[in-house]
N, C-alpha and C positions, 0 to 999 in steps of 0.2 A: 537518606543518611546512613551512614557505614553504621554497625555496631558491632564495637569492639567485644572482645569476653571480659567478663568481670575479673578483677584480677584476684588470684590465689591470696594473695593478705590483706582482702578486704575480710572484714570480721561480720560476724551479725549481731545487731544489738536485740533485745528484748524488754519488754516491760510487763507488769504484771497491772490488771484494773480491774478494780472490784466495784459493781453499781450500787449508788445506796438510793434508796427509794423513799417517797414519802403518802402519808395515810393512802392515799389512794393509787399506790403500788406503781407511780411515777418514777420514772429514771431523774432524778433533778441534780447527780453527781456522782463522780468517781472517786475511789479512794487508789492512789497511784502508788504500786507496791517495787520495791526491787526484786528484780529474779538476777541470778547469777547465771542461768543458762534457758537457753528456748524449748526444752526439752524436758526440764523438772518444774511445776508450778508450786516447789517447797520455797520458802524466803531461808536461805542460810545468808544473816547479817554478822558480823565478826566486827564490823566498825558504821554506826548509825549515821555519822556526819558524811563519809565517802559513801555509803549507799543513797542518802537525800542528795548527794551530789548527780551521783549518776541517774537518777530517776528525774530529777530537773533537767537534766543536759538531755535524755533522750527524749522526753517530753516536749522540751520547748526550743531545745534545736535541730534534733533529730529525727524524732516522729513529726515535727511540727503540731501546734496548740489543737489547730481544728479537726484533725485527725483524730487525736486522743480525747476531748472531750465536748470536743462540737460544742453546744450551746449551754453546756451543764458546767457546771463549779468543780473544781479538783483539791480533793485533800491530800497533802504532805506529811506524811510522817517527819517532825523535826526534834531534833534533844537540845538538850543546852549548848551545846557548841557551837551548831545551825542557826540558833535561837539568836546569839549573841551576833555573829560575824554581820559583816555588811552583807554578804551574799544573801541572806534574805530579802533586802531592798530590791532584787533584781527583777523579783516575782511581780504579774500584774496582781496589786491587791483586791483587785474585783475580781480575779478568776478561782482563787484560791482560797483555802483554807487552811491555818498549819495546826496541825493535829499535834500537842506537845506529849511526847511520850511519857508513857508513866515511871518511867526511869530518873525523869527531870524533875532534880528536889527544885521543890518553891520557895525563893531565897530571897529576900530581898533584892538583890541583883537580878531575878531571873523575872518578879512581880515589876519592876522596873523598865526593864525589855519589856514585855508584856503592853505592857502599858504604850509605851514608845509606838510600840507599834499598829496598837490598837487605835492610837491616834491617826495613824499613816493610812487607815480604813481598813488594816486588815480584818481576817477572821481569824479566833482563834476557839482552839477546841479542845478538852482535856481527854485523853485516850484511856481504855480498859479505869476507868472510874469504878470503884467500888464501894469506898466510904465516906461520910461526910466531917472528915477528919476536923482537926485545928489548922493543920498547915495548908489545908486545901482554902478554906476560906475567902481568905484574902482575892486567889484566884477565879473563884466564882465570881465575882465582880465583875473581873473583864473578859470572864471569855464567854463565847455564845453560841454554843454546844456543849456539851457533855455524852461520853460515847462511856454505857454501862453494858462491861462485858458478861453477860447471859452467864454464861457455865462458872464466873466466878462471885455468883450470887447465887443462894437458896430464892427459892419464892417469896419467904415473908424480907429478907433481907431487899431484894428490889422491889418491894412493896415500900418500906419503910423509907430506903432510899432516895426514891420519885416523891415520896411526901418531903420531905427535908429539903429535895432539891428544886420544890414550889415556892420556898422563899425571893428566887431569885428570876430574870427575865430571861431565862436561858430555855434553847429547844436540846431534848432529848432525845437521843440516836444510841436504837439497841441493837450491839453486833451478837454476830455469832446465832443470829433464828436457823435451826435447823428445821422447823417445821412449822406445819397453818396454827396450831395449839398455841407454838410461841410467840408465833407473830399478834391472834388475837388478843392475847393474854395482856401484849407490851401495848397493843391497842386499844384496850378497855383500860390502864394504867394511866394513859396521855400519853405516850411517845410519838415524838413528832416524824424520825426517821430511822429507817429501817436498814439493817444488813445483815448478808447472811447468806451461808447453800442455800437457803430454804428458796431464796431466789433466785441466787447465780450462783457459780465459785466464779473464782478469782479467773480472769481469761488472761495471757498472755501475747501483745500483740509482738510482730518479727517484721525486722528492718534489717539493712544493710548500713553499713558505715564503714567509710576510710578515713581510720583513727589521724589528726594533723599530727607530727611530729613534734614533740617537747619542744625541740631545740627551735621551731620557728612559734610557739606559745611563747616562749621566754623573750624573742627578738619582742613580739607585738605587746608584752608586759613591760619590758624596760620602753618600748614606745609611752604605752601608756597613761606611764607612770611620771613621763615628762612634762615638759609644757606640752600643752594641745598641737602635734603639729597633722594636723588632717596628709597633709601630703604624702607624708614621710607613711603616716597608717597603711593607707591607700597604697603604696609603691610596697609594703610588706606581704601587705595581703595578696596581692596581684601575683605572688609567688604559690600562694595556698587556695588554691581551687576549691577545695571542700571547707575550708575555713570562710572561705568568701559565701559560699553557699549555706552554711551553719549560722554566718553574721545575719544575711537576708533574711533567714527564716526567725531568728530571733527577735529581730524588729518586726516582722506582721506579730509575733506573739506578743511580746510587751508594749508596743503601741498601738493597742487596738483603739480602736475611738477616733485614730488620728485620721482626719479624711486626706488624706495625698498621697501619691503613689512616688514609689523609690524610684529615681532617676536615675543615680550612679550609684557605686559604692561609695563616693566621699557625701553624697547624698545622706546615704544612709549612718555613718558616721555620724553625723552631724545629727539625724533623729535620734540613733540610740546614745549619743552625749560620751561623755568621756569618763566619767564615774556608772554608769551601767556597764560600758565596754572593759573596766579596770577586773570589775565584779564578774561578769563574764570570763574575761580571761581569765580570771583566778579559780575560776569554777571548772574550767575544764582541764587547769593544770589538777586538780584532783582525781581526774579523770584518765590522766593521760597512763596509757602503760610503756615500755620501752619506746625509746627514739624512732620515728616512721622512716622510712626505707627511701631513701634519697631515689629520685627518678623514675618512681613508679610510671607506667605508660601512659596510663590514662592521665593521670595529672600530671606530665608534661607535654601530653599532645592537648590540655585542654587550656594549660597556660600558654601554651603558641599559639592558637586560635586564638586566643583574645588579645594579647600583641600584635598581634599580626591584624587583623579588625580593627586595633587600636590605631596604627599606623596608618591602614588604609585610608578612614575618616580623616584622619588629619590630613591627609592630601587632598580627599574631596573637599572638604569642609575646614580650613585651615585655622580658622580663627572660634570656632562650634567646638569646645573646650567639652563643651554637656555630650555631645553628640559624640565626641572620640570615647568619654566615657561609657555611654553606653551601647559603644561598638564594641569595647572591651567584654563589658555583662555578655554580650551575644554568644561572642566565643567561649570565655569561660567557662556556661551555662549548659553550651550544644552538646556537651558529654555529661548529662548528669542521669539519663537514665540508663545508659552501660555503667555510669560510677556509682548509681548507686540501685541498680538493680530494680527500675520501677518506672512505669509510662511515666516518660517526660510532662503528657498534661497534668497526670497526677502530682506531679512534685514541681509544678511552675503554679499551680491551684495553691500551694502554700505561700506564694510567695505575689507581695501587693508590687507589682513591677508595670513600667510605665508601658501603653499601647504599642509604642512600637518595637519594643527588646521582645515580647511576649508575640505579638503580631511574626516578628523574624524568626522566633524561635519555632512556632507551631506550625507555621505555613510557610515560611522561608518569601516573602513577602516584601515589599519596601527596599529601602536603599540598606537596610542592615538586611533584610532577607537576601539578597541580591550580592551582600560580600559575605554573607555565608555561603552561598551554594559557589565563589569564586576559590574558599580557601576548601571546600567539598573536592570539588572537580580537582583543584590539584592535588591533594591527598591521593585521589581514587587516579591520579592520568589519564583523566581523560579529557584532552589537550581540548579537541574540536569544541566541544561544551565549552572549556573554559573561554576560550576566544571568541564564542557566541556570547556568554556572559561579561566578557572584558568591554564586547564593541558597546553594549549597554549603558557604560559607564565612561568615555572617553578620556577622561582625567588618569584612567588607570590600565590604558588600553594598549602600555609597554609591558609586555609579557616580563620581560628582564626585571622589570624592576621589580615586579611581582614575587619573580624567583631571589631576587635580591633581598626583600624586605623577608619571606619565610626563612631564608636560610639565616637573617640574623635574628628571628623567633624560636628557630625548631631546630634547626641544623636543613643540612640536603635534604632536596626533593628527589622521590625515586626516580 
């Protein structure tokens, strides 16, 4: 396989993860922080609801889920605004936790939400805890943690605290342990989980990403937002290489549990539903910064590989609707470790795709392995290959037409 150079406006994203641990100094969770740069592991937040946005989007479509927190729980820092929108629903409720900031007054509207949700199986948790106020009350109820921030208590004040906060069936998480002193201390108190330098700081992991362009977020939101038309989705997407790549990995993340593996992208569609995919899209229009740069290389050499694969199948296989589609995944797919800067196995490992798109991709393998390495060779001209690889296939053994179908995918062959 050729590999191209990353292109100059591809971006790096970053994330910031801090482990919290329990009595017996287990990793049993992350707390998932915004960083603005890969370089500074300080959190400069200026707007809470756009930084949970982008800590969701890199997390669950970007890093992909199993990357970031493997087999452990991830806490969300959320405020009321987060709290309230639908975009919360997007979250698997067994993976998470949402940490409500201590900024968020507890209002009857907000104990309401709360609630809402807590129905829905989330977890919820009250952050930098101090006092066992009046308006906090209510709140102990339904959520099930309580994180008491060390430095803004004396000794006898989280002594007191932890006794108050026994009334209730809630576990206890003390941040901010800078040392063994503190850590015993919250250990002999009853605290169930642990954070702090004393056992990590915060790490920042580094990815690559090619931001989609506003203006085709907007086409797939007024899709959306219509009647259900899978087709129309499907034919938008097929223009956004990384978008199609961001939908995949969103669906291994929020359908975990589901045992079947993604056939096509209308496939997928159809798992993640059309109110996750609304909430989604809406999610990364928070995301998005200026318009993305019409023609980028790689994502139009990667939307021609899958047209053109797409095409193919439908000559082999003319009435195999499934099979043209996931001749299209193949091609799309076959540039994602030049786009996005990472072994190809490693970044198809995120992704539940059916035997043989995965089979073509990693070993070039099968009847999609087999029109990948045809649309390979003409890339690269080298003719003789390809007419070794063509005679394999007799349905497709008019070189012309070959050249015919790429140039209405990509333009001319060189």
């Amino acid at each position: 396989m050729v590999h191209h150079p990353i292109d100059p406006l591809d971006s790096p994203i970053c994330l910031g993860r801090q482990p919290i641990l329990d009595r017996e100094q287990h990793i049993i969770a992350y707390e998932l922080l915004f960083r603005g740069s890969c370089t500074n592991n300080a959190a400069v937040v200026t707007d809470n609801f756009t930084a949970t946005a982008q800590v969701v989007v890199r997390a669950f479509a970007e890093f992909g889920l199993a990357g970031v927190l493997g087999d452990c729980l991830g806490y969300l820092n959320v405020d009321e605004q987060f709290l309230s929108s639908d975009l919360v629903e997007l979250l698997p409720c067994d993976r998470v936790v949402l940490e409500v900031l201590e900024t968020v007054e507890i209002t009857p509207t907000v104990l309401t939400r709360m609630g809402e949700l807590k129905a829905m199986g989330f977890r919820l948790a009250l952050d930098d805890f101090t006092q066992c106020a009046d308006q906090y009350l209510p709140a102990l109820a339904l959520v099930d943690i309580v994180k008491l921030d060390l430095p803004l208590l004396t000794l006898d004040q989280l002594t007191d605290t932890v006794r108050q906060l026994r009334h209730w069936p809630i576990k206890l998480l003390a941040e901010k342990i800078d040392d063994r002193s503190q850590f015993e201390h919250c250990a002999q108190l009853g605290f169930d989980l642990f954070q702090g330098y004393f056992f990590a700081k915060p790490t920042i992991l580094h990815g690559r990403r090619v931001d989609p362009s506003r203006a085709g977020v907007l086409r797939l939101m007024n899709l959306a937002l219509g009647e259900l038309n899978t087709s129309a989705l499907e034919h938008e997407f097929k223009h956004s290489p990384n978008l199609t790549y961001k939908l995949l990995r969103l669906v291994n993340s929020v359908a975990l549990g589901v045992p079947t593996k993604i056939h096509s992208l209308s496939h997928a569609l159809v798992i993640l539903g059309q109110r996750q995919l609304q909430r989604w899209l809406q999610l990364l229009l928070f995301t998005q910064g200026a318009d993305g740069v019409v023609g980028q290389p790689l994502l139009t050499l990667a939307a021609g590989r899958g047209k053109l694969m797409e095409l193919m199948m439908a000559h082999l296989a003319p009435q195999q609707r499934e099979q043209a589609d996931q001749a299209f995944m193949v091609g799309v797919l076959s540039l994602l470790d030049a786009l996005f800067g990472a072994p190809l196995p490693e970044l198809l490992a995120e992704l539940n795709l059916a035997d043989p798109v995965r089979v073509a991709l990693l070993t070039h393998q099968g009847t999609l392995g087999r029109l990948l390495n045809i649309i390979l060779r003409a890339e690269q001209n080298q003719f003789d290959e390809l007419i070794a690889e063509l005679a394999e296939l007799p349905p497709l053994s008019l070189y012309n037409s070959i050249r015919h179908n790429y140039r209405r995918s990509v333009g001319p062959m060189n």
